[in-house]
mmCIF file of the C-alpha atoms, coordinates in Angstrom:
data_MODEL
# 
_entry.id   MODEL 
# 
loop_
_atom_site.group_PDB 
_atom_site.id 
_atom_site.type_symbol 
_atom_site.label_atom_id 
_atom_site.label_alt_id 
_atom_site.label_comp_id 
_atom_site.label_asym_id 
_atom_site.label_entity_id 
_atom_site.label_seq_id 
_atom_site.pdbx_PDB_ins_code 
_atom_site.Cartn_x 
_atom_site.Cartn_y 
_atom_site.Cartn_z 
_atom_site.occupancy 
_atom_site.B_iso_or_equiv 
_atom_site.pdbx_formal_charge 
_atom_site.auth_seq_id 
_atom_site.auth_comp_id 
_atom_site.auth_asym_id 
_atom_site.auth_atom_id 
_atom_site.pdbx_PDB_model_num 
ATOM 1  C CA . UNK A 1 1  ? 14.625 16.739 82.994 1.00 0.00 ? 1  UNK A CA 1 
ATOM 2  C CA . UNK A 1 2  ? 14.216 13.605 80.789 1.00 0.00 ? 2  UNK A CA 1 
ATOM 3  C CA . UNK A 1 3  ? 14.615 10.097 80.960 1.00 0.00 ? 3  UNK A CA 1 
ATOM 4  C CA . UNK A 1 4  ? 17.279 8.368  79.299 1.00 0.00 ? 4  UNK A CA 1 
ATOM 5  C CA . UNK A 1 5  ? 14.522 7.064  77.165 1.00 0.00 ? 5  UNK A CA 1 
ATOM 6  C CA . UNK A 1 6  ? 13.640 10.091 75.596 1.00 0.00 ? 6  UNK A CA 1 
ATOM 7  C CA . UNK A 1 7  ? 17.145 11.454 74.978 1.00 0.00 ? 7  UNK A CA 1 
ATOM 8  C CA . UNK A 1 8  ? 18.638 9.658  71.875 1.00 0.00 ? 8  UNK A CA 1 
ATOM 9  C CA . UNK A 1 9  ? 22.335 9.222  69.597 1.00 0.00 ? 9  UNK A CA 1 
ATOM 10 C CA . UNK A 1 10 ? 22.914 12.780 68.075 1.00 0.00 ? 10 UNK A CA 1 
ATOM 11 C CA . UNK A 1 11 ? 21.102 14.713 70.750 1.00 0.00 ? 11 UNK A CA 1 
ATOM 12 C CA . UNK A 1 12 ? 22.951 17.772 72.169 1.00 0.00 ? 12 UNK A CA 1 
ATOM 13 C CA . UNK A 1 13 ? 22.475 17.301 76.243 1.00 0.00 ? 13 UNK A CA 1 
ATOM 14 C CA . UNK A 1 14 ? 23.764 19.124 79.533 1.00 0.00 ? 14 UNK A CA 1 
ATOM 15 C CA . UNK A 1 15 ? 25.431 17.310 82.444 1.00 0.00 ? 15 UNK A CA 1 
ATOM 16 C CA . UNK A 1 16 ? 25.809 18.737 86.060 1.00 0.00 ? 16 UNK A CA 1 
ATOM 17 C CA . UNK A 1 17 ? 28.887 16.722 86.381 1.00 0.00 ? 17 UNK A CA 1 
ATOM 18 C CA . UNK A 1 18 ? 29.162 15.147 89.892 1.00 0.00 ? 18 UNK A CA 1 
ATOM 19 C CA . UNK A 1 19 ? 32.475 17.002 90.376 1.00 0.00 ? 19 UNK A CA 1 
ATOM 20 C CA . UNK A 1 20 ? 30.406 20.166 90.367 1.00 0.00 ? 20 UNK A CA 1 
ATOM 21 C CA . UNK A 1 21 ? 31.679 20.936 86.717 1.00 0.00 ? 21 UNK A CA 1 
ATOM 22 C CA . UNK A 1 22 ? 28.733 21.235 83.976 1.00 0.00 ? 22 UNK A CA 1 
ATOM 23 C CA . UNK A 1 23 ? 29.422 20.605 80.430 1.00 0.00 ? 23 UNK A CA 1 
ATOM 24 C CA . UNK A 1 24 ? 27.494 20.395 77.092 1.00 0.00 ? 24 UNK A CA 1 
ATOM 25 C CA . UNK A 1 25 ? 27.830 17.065 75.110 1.00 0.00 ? 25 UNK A CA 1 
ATOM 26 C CA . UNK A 1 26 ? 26.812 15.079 72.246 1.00 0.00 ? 26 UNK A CA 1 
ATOM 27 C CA . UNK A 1 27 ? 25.212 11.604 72.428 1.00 0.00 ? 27 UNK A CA 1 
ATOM 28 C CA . UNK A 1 28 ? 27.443 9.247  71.322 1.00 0.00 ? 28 UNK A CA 1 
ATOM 29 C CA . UNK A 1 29 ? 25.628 5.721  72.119 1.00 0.00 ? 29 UNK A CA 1 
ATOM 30 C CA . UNK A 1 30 ? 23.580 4.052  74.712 1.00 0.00 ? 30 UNK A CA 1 
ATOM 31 C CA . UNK A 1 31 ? 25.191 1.554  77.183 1.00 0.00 ? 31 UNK A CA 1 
ATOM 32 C CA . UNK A 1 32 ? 23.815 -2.141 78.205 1.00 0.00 ? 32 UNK A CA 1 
ATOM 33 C CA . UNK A 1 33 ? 22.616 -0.778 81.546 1.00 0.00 ? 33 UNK A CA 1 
ATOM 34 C CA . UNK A 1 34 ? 21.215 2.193  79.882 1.00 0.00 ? 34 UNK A CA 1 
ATOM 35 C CA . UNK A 1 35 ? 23.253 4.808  80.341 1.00 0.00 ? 35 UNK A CA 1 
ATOM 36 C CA . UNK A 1 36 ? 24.648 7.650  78.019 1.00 0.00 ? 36 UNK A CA 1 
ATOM 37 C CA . UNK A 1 37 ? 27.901 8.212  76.375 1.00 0.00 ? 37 UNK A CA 1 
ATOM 38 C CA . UNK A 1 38 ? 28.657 11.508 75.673 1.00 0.00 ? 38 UNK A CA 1 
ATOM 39 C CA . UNK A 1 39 ? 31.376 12.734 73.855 1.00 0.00 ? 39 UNK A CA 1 
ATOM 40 C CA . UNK A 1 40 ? 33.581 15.934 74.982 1.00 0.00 ? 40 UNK A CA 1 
ATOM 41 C CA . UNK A 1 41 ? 36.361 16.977 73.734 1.00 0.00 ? 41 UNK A CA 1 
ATOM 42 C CA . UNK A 1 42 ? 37.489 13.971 72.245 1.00 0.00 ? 42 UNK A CA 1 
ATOM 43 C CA . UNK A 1 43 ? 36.589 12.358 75.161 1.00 0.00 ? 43 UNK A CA 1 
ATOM 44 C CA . UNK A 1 44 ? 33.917 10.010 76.441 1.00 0.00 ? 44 UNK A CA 1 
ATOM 45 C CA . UNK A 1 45 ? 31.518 10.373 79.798 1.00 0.00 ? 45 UNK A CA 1 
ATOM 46 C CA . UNK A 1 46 ? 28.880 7.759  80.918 1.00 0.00 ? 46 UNK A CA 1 
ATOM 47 C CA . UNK A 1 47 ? 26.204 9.330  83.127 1.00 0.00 ? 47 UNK A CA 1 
ATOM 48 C CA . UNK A 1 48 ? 25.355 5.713  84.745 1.00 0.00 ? 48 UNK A CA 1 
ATOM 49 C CA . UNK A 1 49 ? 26.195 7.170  88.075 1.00 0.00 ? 49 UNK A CA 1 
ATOM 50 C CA . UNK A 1 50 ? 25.198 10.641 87.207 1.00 0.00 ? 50 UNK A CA 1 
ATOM 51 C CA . UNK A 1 51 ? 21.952 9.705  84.839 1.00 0.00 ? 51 UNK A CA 1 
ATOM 52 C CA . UNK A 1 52 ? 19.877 11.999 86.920 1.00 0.00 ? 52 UNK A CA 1 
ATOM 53 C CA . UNK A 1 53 ? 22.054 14.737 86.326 1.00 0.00 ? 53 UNK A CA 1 
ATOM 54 C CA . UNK A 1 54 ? 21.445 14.806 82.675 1.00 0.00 ? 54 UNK A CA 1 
ATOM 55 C CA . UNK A 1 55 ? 18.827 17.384 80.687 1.00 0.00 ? 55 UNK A CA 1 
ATOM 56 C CA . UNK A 1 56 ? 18.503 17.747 77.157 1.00 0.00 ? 56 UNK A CA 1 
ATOM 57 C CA . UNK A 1 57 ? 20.012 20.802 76.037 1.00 0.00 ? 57 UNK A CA 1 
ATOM 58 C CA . UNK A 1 58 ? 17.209 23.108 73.961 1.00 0.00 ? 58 UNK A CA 1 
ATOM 59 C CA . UNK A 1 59 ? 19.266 25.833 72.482 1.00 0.00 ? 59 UNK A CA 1 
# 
């Protein structure tokens, strides 16, 4: 697991979504507080609730 730090725009990552749904993302910016916006699907997630959740994805 890495910190938010670590992880930065452009990086593929993996999120144990909080409704018990996982999904692969890509990086899309950092927020003021620090958390991640991923996109999905034309859509975008912030982990600030969920940052804990969130692993870089190696393959």
């Amino acid at each position: 697991m890495k910190d938010n730090k670590e992880i930065d725009k452009g990086d593929k990552v993996y999120i144990e979504s909080i409704y018990g749904v996982p999904y692969h993302g890509v990086v899309e910016g950092i927020g003021s507080y620090g958390d991640l916006e991923v996109k999905l699907d034309d859509q975008k997630y912030s982990n600030f609730y969920n940052r804990n959740r969130l692993t870089k994805d190696e393959k």
